[in-house]
C-alpha positions in Angstrom: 163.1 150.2 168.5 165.7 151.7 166.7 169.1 153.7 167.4 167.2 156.6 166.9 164.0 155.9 169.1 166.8 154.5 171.5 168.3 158.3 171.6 165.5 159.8 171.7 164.0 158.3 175.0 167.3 158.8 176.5 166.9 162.1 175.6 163.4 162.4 176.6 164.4 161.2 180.1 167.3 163.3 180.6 167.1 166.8 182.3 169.0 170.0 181.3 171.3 169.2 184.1 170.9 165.3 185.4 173.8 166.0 188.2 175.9 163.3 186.4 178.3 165.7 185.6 180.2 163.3 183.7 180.3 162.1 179.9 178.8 158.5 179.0 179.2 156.4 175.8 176.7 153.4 175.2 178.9 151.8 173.0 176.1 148.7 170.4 179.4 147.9 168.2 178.2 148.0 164.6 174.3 149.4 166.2 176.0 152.6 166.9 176.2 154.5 169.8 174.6 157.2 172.5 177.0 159.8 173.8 175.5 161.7 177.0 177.3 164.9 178.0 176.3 165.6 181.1 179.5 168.1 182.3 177.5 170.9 179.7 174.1 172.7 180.7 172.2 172.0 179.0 172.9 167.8 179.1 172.9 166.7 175.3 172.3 163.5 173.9 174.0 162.5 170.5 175.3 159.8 168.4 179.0 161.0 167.9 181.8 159.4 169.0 183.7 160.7 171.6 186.2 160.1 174.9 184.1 159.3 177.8 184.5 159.2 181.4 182.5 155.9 181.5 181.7 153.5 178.8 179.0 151.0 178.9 179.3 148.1 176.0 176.1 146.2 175.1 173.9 145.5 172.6 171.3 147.6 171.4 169.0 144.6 171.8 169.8 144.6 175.4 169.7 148.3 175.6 166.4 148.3 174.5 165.1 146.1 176.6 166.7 147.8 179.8 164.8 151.0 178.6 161.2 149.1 178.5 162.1 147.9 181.7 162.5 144.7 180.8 165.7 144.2 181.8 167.2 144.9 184.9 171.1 147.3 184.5 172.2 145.3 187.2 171.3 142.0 186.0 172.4 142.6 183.0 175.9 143.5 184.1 175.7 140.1 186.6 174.9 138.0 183.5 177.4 139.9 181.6 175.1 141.3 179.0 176.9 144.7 180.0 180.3 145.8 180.6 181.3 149.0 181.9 184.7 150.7 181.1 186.1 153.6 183.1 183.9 154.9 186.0 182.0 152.8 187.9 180.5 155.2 190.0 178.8 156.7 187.3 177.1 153.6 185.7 175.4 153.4 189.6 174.2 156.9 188.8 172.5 156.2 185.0 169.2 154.5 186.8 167.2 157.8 186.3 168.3 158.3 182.8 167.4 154.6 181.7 164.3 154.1 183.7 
């Protein structure tokens, strides 16, 4: 998988309006990023930069592998393979839009 493909599942699992009515940065370091917007209807998807209400720091690796289901969000945050900044709240609500 790639950045892209990465953004484009997230995309693909993502409704016009996902009820997170919040903004979410997955934040790979040098890999890039995914920015969710879900305050607008529709929700958009994109790989800008830009101030969100949570921020979730891990590699795309990892990301990846949460996506194929191979790796458990909550695990991952146990084991510290991700780090959320900002809202917690809304990390507990992403389950729908990574799974």
């Amino acid at each position: 998988m790639t950045l892209e493909s990465s953004t484009d599942t997230i995309r693909s699992n993502l409704s016009d309006d996902s009820g997170l009515a919040a903004t979410v940065k997955f934040d790979f370091g040098d890999d890039g990023m995914i920015f969710l917007n879900g305050k607008d209807v529709p929700n958009t998807v994109t790989n800008d930069d830009g101030d969100a209400d949570c921020t979730i720091t891990m590699s795309l690796e990892n990301f990846e592998e949460m996506l194929a289901g191979d790796l458990n969000p909550t695990t991952a945050f146990m084991m510290g393979k991700l780090k959320v900044e900002g809202d917690m709240s809304i990390a507990m609500k992403l389950s729908s839009v990574v799974n």
